[in-house]
C-alpha positions in Angstrom: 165.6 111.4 70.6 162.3 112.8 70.1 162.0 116.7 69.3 158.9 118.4 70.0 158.0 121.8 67.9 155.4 124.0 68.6 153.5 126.5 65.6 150.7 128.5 65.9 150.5 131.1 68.4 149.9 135.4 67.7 148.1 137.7 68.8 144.4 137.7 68.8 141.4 139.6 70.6 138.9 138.5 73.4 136.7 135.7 72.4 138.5 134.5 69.5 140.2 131.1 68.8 143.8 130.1 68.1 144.9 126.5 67.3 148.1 125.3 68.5 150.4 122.5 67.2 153.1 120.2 68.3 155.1 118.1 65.7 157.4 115.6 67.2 160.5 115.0 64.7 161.0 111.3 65.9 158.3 108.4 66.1 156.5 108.4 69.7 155.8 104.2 70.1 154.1 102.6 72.9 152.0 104.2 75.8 152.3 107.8 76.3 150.5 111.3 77.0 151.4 114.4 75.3 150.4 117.5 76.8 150.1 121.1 76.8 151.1 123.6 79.6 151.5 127.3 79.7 153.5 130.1 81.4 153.6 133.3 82.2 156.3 135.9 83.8 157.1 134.9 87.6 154.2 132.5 87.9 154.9 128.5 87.5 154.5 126.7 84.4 150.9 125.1 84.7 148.9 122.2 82.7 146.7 122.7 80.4 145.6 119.7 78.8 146.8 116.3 78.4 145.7 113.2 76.0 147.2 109.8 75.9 148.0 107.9 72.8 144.5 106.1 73.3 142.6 109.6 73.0 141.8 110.2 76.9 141.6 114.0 77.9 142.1 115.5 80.6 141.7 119.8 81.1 142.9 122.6 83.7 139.5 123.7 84.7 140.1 127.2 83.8 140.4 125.8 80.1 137.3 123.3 80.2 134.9 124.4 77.1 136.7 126.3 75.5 140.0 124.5 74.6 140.4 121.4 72.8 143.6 118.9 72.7 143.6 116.8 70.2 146.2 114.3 68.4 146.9 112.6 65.0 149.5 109.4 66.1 149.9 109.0 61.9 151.4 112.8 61.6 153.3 112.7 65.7 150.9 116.2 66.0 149.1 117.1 68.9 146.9 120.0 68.5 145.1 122.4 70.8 142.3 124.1 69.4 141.8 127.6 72.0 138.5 129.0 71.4 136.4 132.2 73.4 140.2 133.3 74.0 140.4 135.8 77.7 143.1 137.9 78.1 144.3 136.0 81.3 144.9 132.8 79.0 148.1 134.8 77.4 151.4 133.2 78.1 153.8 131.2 76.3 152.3 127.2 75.7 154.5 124.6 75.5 153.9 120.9 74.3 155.4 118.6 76.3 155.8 114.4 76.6 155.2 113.7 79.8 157.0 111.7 82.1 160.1 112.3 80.3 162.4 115.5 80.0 161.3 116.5 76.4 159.8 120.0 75.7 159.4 122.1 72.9 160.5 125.6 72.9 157.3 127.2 73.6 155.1 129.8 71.2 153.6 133.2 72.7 149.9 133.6 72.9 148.6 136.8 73.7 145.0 137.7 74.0 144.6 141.2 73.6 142.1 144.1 72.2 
């Protein structure tokens, strides 16, 4: 069974950058699309961005030009590079495989001065 592990989150101020990464312990074959989704206290978890194993994107709109998902299939890593960081994008982000029940464990961003 796959594992997903998340890395890279902290504390940073307004308008600076944070890159995020998901390692999956097992090989991910075939057709899939990882993505990234993010959660704050009381509110529902929410997408962020998704990319399929062929390299399509897809972004929240809130995120659009100023995040980046990426993926290395060699490594199982998915990436998400967060750049001109706002307060309001602080929560915990998880990686997640979609259309299956496999979710890492989440690491805290918070965007603060």
């Amino acid at each position: 069974q796959v594992q997903l592990v998340e890395s890279g989150g902290g504390l940073v101020q307004p308008g600076g950058s944070l890159r995020l990464s998901c390692a999956a312990s097992g090989r991910i074959v075939g057709i899939n699309i990882m993505g990234w989704y993010r959660q704050t206290p009381g509110k529902e978890r929410e997408l962020v961005a998704t990319i399929s194993n062929g390299g399509s994107t897809n972004y929240a709109d809130s995120v659009k030009g100023r995040f980046t998902i990426s993926r290395d299939n060699a490594k199982n890593t998915v990436y998400l590079q967060m750049n001109s960081l706002k307060p309001e994008d602080t929560a915990v982000y998880y990686c997640h495989l979609l259309y299956t029940t496999t979710w890492g464990q989440g690491t805290q961003v918070t965007v603060s001065s």
